[in-house]
ZANUFI-215056 format. One record per residue (C-alpha): x, y, z; residue number from 1; residue in one letter. Coordinates in steps of 0.25 Angstrom, whole numbers. Layout:
- x	y	z	n	res
- X	Y	Z	NUM	A
...
***
This chain:
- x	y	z	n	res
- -18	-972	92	1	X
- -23	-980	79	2	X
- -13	-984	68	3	X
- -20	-976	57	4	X
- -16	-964	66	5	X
- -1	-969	62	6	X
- -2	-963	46	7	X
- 5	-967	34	8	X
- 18	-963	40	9	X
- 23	-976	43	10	X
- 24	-979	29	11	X
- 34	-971	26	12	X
- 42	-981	34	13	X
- 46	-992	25	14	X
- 43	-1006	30	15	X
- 52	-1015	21	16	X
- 65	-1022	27	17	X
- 76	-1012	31	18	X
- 90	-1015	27	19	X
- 100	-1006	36	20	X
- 116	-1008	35	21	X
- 115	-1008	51	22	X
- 127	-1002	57	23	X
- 137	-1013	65	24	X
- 134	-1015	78	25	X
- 142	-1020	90	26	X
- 136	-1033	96	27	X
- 135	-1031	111	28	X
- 124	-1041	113	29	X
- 120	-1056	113	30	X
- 114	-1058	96	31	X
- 101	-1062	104	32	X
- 102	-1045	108	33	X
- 108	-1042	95	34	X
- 97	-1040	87	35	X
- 83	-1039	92	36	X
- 69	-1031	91	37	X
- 62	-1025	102	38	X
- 49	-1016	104	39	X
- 45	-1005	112	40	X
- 33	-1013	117	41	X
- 27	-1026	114	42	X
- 12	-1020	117	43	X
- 8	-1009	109	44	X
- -4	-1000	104	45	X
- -12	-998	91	46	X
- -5	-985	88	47	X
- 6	-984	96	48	X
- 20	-982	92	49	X
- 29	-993	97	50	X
- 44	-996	94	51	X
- 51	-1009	85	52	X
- 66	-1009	89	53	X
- 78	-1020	82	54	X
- 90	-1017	90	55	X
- 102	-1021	84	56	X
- 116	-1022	90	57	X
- 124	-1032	79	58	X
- 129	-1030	67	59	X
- 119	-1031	57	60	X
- 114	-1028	43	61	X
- 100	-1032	33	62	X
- 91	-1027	44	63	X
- 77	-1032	41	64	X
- 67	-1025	48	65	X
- 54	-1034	54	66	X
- 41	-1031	47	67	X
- 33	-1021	55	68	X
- 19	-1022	46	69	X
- 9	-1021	57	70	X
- 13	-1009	63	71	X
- 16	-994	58	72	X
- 30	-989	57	73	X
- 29	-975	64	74	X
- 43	-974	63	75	X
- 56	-981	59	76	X
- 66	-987	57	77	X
- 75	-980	67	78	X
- 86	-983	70	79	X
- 97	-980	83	80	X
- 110	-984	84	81	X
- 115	-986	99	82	X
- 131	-987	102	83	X
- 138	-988	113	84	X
- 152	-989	117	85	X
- 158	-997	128	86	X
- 173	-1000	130	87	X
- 177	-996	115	88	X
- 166	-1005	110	89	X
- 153	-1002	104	90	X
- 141	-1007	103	91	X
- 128	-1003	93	92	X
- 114	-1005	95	93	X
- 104	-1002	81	94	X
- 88	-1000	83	95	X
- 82	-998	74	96	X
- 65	-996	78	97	X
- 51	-993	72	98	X
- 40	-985	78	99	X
- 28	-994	76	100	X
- 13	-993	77	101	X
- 2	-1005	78	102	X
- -7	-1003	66	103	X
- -17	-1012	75	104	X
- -20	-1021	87	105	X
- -14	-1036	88	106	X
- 0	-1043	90	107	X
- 7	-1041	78	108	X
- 24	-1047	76	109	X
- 36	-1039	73	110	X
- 44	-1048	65	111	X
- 59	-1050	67	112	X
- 69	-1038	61	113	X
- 82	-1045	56	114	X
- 97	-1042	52	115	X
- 109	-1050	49	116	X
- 122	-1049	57	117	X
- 133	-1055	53	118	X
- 128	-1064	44	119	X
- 114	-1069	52	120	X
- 102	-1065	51	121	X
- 95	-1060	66	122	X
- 81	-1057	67	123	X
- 74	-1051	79	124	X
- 62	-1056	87	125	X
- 49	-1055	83	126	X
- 40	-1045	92	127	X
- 26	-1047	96	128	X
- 20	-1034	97	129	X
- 5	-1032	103	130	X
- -3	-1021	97	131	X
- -15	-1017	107	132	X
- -26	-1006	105	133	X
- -22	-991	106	134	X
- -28	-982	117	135	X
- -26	-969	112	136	X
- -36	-961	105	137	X
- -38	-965	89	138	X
- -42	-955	80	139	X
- -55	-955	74	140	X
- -50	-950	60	141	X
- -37	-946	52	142	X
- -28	-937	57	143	X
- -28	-925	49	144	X
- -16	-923	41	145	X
- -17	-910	39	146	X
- -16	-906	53	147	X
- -1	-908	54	148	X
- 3	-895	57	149	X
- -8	-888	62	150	X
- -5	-876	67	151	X
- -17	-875	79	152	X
- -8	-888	86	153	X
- 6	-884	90	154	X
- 18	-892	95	155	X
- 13	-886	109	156	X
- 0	-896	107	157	X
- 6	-908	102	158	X
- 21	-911	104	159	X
- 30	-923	108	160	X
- 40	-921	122	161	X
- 52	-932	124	162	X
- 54	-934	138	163	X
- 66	-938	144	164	X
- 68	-944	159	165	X
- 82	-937	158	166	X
- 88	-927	151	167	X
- 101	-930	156	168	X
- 107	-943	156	169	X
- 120	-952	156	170	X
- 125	-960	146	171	X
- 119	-973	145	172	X
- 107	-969	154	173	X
- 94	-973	152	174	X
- 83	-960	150	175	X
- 68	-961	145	176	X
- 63	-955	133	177	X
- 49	-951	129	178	X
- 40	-945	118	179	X
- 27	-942	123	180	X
- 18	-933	114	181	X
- 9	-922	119	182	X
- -4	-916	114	183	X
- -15	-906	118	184	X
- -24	-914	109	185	X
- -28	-928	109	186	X
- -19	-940	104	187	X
- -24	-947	93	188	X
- -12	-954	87	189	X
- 1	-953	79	190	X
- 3	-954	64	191	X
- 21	-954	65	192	X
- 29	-953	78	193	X
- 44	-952	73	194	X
- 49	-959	86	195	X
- 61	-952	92	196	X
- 76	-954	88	197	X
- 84	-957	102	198	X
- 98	-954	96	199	X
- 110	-954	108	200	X
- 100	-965	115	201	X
- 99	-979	116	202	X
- 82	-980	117	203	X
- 73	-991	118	204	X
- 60	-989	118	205	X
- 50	-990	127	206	X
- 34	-993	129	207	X
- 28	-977	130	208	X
- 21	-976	140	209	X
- 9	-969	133	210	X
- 4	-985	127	211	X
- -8	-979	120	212	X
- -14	-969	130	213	X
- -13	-954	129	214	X
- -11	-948	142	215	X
- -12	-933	147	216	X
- -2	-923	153	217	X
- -2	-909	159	218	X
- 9	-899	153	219	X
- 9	-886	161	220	X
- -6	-885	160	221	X
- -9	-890	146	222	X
- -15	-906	145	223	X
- -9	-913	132	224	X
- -12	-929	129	225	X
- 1	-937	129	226	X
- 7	-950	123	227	X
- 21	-956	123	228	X
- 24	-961	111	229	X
- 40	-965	114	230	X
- 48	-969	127	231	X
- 62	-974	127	232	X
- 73	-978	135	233	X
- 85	-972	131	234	X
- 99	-972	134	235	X
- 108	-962	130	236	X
- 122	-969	122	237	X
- 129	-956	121	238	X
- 132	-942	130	239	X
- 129	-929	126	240	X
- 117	-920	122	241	X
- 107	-929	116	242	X
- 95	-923	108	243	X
- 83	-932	108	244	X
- 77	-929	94	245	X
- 63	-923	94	246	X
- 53	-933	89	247	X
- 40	-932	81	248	X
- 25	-936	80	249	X
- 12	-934	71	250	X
- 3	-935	82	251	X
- -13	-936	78	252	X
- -20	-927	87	253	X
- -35	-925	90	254	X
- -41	-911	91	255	X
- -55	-903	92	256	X
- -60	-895	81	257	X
- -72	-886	80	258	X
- -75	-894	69	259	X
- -90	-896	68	260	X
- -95	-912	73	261	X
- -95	-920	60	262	X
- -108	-928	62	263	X
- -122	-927	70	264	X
- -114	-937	82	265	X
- -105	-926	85	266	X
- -114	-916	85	267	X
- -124	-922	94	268	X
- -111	-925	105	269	X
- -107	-912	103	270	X
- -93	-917	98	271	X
- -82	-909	91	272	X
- -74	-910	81	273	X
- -59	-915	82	274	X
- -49	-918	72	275	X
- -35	-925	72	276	X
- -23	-921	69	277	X
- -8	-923	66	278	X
- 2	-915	72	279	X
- 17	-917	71	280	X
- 22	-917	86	281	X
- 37	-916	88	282	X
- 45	-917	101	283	X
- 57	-907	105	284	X
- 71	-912	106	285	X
- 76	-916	119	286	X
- 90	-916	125	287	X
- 96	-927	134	288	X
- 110	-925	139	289	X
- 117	-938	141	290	X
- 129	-937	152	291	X
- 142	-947	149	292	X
- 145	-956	159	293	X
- 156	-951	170	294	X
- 170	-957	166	295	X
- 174	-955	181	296	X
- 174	-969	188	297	X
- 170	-977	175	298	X
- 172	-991	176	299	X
- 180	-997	165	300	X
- 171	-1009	162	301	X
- 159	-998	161	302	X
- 151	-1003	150	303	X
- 140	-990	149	304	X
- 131	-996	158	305	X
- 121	-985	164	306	X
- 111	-987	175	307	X
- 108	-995	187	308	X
- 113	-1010	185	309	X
- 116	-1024	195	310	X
- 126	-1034	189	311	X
- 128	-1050	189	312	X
- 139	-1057	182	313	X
- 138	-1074	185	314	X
- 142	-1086	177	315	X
- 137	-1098	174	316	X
- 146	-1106	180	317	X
- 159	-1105	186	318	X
- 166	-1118	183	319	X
- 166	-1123	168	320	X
- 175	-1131	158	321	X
- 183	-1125	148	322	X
- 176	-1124	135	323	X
- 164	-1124	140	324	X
- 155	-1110	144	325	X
- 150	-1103	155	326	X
- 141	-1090	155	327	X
- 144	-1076	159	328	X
- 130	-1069	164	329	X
- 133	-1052	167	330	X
- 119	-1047	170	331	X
- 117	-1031	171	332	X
- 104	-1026	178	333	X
- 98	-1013	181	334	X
- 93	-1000	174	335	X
- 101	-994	164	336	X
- 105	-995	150	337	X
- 106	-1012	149	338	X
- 104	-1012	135	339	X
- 115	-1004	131	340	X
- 125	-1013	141	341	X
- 135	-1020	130	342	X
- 140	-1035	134	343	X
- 152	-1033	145	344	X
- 166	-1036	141	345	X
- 171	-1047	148	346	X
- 186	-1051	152	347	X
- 187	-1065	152	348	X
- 199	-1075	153	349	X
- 207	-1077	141	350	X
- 201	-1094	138	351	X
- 186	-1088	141	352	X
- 179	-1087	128	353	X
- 166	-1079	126	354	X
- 156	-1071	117	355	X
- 146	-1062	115	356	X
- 136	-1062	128	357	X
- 120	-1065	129	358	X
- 114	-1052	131	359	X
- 100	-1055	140	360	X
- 92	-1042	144	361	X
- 78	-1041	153	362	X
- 73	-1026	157	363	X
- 84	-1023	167	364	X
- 95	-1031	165	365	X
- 104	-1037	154	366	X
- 113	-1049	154	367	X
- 127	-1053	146	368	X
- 127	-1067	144	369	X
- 143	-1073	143	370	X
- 144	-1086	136	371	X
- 161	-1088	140	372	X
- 170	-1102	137	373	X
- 181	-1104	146	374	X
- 191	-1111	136	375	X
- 203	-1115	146	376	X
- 202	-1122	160	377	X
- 205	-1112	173	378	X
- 200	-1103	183	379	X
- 195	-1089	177	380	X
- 189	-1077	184	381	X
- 180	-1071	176	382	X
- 181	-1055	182	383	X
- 179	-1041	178	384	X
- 166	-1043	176	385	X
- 161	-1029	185	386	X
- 150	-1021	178	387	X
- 148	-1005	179	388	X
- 140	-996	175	389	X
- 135	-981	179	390	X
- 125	-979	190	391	X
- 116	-969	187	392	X
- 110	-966	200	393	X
- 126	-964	206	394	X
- 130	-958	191	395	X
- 143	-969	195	396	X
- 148	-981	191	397	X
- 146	-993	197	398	X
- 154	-1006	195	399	X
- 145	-1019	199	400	X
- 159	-1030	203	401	X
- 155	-1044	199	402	X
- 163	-1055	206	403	X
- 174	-1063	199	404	X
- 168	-1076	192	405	X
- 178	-1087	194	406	X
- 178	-1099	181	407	X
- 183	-1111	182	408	X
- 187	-1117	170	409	X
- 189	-1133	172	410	X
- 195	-1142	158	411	X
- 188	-1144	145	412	X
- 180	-1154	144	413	X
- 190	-1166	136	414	X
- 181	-1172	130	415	X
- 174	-1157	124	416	X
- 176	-1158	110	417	X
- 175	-1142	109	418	X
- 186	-1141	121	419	X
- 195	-1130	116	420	X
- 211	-1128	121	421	X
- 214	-1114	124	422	X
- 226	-1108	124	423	X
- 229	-1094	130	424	X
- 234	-1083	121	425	X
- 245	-1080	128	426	X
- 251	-1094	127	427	X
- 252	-1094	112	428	X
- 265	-1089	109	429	X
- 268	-1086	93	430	X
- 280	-1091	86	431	X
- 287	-1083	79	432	X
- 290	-1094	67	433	X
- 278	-1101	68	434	X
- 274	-1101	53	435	X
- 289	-1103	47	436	X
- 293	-1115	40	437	X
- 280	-1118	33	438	X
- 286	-1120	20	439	X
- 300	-1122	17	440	X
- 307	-1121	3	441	X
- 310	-1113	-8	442	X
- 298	-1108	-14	443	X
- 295	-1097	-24	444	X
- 288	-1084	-26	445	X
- 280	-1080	-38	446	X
- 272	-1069	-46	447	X
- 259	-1074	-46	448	X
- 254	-1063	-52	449	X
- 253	-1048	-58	450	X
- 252	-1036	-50	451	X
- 235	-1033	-50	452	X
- 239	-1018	-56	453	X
- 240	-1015	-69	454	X
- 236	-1029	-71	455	X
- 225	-1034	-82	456	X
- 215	-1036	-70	457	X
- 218	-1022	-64	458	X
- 215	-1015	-79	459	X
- 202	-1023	-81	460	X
- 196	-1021	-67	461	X
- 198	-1007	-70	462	X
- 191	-1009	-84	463	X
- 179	-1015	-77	464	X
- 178	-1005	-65	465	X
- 177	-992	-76	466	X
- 168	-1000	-87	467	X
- 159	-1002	-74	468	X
- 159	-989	-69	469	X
- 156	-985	-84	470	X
- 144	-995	-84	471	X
- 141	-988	-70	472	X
- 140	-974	-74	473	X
- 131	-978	-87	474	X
- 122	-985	-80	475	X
- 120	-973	-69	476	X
- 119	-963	-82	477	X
- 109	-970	-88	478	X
- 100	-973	-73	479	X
- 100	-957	-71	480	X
- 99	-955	-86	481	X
- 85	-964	-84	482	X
- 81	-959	-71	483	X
- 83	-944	-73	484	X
- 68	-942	-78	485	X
- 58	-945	-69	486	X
- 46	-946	-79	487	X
- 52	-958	-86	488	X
- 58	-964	-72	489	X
- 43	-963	-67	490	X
- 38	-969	-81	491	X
- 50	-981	-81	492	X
- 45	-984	-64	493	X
- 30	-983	-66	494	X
- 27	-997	-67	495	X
- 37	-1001	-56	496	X
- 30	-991	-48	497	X
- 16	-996	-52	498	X
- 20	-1010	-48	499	X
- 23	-1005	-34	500	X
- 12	-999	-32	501	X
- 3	-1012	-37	502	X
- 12	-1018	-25	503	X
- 4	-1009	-15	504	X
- -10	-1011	-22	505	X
- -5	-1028	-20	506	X
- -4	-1025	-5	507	X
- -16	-1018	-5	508	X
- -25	-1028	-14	509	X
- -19	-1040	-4	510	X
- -24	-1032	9	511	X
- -37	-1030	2	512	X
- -38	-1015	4	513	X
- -44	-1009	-9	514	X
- -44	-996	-7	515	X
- -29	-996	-6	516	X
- -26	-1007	-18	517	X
- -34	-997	-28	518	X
- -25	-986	-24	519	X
- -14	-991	-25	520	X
- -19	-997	-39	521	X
- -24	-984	-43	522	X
- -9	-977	-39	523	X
- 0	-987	-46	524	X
- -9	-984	-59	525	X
- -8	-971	-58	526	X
- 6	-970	-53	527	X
- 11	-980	-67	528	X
- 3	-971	-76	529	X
- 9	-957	-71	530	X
- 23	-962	-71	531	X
- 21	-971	-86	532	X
- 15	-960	-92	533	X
- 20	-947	-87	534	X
- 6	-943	-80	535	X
- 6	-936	-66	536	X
- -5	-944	-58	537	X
- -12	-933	-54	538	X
- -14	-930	-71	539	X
- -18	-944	-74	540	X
- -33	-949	-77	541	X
- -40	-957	-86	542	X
- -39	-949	-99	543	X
- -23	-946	-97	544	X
- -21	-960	-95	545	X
- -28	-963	-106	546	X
- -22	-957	-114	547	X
- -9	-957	-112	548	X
- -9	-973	-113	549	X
- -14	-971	-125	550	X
- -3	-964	-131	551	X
- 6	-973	-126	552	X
- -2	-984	-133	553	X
- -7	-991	-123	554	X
- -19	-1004	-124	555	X
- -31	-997	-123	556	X
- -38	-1008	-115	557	X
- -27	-1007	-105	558	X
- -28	-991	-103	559	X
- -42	-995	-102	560	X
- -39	-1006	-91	561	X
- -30	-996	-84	562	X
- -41	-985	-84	563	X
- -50	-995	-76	564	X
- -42	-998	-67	565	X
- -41	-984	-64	566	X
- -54	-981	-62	567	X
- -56	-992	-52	568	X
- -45	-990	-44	569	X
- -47	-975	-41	570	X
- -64	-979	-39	571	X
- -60	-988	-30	572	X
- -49	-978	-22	573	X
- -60	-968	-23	574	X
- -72	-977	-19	575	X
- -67	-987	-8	576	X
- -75	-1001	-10	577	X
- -82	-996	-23	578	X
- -73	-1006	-31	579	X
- -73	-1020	-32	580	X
- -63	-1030	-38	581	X
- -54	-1039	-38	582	X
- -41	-1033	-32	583	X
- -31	-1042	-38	584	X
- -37	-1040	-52	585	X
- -36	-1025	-51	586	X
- -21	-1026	-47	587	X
- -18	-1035	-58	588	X
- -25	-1026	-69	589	X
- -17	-1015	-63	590	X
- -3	-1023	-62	591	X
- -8	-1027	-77	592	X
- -11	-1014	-81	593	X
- 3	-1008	-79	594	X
- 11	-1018	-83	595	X
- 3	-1018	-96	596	X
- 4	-1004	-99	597	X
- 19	-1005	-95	598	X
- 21	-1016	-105	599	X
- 15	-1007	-117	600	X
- 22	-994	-112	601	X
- 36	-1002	-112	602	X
- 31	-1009	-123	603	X
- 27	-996	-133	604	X
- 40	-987	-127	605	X
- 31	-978	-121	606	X
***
């Protein structure tokens, strides 16, 4: 699938930096897992859709999102909120993705995405992405945009089917989702895909398997060409009937015609005709029912853990001085929903001191990382450290026991500088005078002051709140006063607008693509005189311009100027190549040109 077969869609998306007021999050995760950026593969084709995810799991605000230039944007931002609840805590998870497309072959950089939580600035890491040479077939001309809704292709010939592996599950299973379009006629490309919502899921996203090549399938006779465009892994974070929302594409399609062959070649070969078209393909909704766990034999340290999982809990080491640390590693393996698995709560003896764990993951297993100081001297058993989770091959629970690890604390180090003295809470005993006597004698007590109401800076606060609010409401009369007719708002903006639009021809004149640079010239001209002198563009030509300049006494030698410019900007659109020139001159006489005529307008009252 080429790019060009992407259309000018993607620029409805804007590109600048996003600024979201992100909801709070619980950390349940190491800060190296707290904020990161990931893709849905690292190896992609010219023309297939592919998926840039941030994850988020802090609380965080001021997201900035990384700068996505060389590539389409075929959807997005989206965003999907995953919360889970374990032991009366919660814990949040934000994605927000894009649905991109390579514009052409090469290795190309996404840049760092970057928020702030509280008070730093995180970035995430920058991803390599290679871009390799599409194998689908590319269309040999423009899709024909007229042929949206034809009426000879029905939603029989070209339609979308999501596919589940089950459509039945429990809470916290993992399922596979797919969107896999299917056509009686040949795939060309895509010109939008609106990729699907996976509300009441946790997804990530996954390579299809399609990687560029159209395949064949047989449905009860009839032979359609096939292409997965989506697959996910998704894990369901709440029970109940859950509807998968249908999703949509505008698939470009290539079919024959009777048209006859357009030059002597085809003729000769016998060749016929064939045109492409756009058709609007659209999946049905699909139902998943999503089974609660079994409260009957639940173990109480069940942390939602769902699948098939071994566990290890070890320690550095087993002797250590107070003050000083050891490391507790709790390693979960298997198949199941690992990255939903929060940090386990740990019960540890009153003088250990600990913090948020080092969360480490590889494909199948996942890691919690315990950095603890022992602060007084003694032998510790470090216990309840079992792990549970439910089997669903046995549709049981399963407790995996670890064995007791025995600490041995010896004495601080005297000569530590940064040795601590712990004391046990349940050795401080409060006294009941304990903050009596701290100054004796006589002393006095005084009015230092007025009651604040009714006082002088109660009345005066009051003035200055109502003068305000008068100030307020005359200012708002006034701005809906001036902006209630449009004629004069569009004739008050034209120039702003104008400036704008140079800011385009700029662009344009500094990629050296003329074609565009006098278009936009021509539109920003003609956009400034419809709105300054109350013209519809479609009314305006040479002699109305001319003459209403006139009457507003404007210099003849620079209606004259402005005419010129005219002329050659709508040759040149016309006549590709025909024009030569010095770009920046043109876009300085223009920029010149408005600003002048501006300046004797203002200057006259006109």
């Amino acid at each position: 699938m080429q790019t060009q077969m992407i259309h000018t869609a993607s620029h409805l998306v804007k590109r600048t930096g996003l600024f979201f007021l992100l909801f709070c999050c619980i950390i349940f995760g190491a800060k190296a897992q707290s904020f990161y950026a990931q893709v849905s593969s690292k190896k992609v084709q010219v023309g297939v859709p592919f998926e840039y995810a941030v994850v988020i799991t802090v609380s965080a605000a001021n997201y900035v999102a990384p700068s996505l230039r060389d590539f389409d944007i075929v959807s997005g931002p989206n965003q999907s909120n995953s919360v889970q609840y374990s032991n009366g805590t919660m814990s949040q998870q934000l994605v927000i993705s894009y649905g991109l497309v390579a514009k052409r072959e090469g290795k190309y950089t996404i840049g760092p995405a970057s928020i702030t939580s509280n008070g730093q600035k995180l970035e995430t890491s920058s991803i390599v992405i290679e871009v390799v040479k599409g194998a689908v077939s590319q269309s040999g001309g423009q899709a024909n945009e007229s042929a949206q809704n034809n009426p000879k292709i029905g939603g029989e010939d070209v339609f979308i089917r999501t596919g589940v592996s089950k459509t039945s599950c429990y809470l916290g299973e993992q399922i596979l989702i797919t969107q896999k379009v299917y056509s009686r006629f040949s795939l060309v490309g895509f010109k939008k895909i609106n990729p699907p919502a996976y509300d009441g899921f946790y997804a990530q996203t996954l390579e299809p398997i399609s990687k560029g090549q159209v395949a064949t399938e047989n449905i009860d006779g009839v032979v359609f060409y096939t292409y997965e465009i989506f697959r996910a892994m998704a894990t369901a974070n709440k029970s109940g009937k859950i509807i998968l929302n249908p999703m949509t594409a505008e698939v470009v399609i290539r079919k024959q015609t009777n048209a006859k062959p357009r030059n002597v070649f085809e003729q000769f070969f016998g060749a016929t005709g064939y045109e492409d078209l756009t058709v609007n393909a659209k999946s049905r909704p699909l139902r998943v029912d999503v089974m609660a766990l079994p409260e009957n034999g639940k173990p109480e340290n069940f942390d939602g853990a769902v699948g098939n999982f071994t566990y290890k809990a070890q320690v550095t080491k087993s002797d250590v001085k107070a003050n000083d640390a050891f490391n507790l590693k709790l390693t979960i393996t298997g198949k199941g929903n690992l990255k939903l698995l929060s940090a386990p709560k740990l019960n540890l003896p009153e003088s250990f001191e600990t913090y948020d764990p080092k969360i480490s993951e590889t494909a199948n297993s996942k890691t919690f990382d315990y950095l603890i100081i022992p602060r007084s001297e003694g032998e510790y058993t470090l216990n309840n450290l079992d792990f549970s989770y439910f089997n669903l091959d046995t549709k049981k629970y399963n407790t995996i026991p670890a064995e007791n690890i025995r600490i041995k604390v010896l004495p601080p180090d005297p000569s530590s500088s940064g040795a601590q003295v712990f004391t046990p809470q349940s050795q401080i005993k409060e006294t009941e005078n304990d903050i009596r006597y701290i100054k004796k004698g006589d002393f006095l007590l005084g009015k230092t002051e007025t009651e604040f109401f009714n006082s002088t800076t109660h009345l005066t606060l009051i003035l200055l709140i109502l003068l305000l609010l008068g100030i307020t409401l005359f200012i708002r009369r006034n701005h809906i006063k001036n902006n209630s007719d449009l004629v004069l708002v569009k004739e008050r903006k034209a120039a702003k607008m104008a400036k704008k639009q140079l800011l385009k021809a700029e662009l344009s004149m500094t990629q050296n693509k003329k074609d565009e640079f006098y278009t936009e010239i021509l539109m920003a001209l003609n956009n400034y005189l419809s709105h300054k002198l109350h013209i519809p563009v479609s009314d305006l030509s040479r002699e109305t311009i001319n003459r209403s300049l006139l009457n507003k006494q404007i210099d003849e030698v620079m209606i004259a100027r402005l005419l010129a410019t005219l002329e050659t900007s709508e040759y040149a659109k016309y006549a590709p190549g025909a024009v030569s020139g010095d770009l920046k001159t043109v876009y300085n006489d223009t920029a010149a040109l408005i600003t002048g005529i501006e300046g004797q307008l203002n200057k006259k009252g006109a």
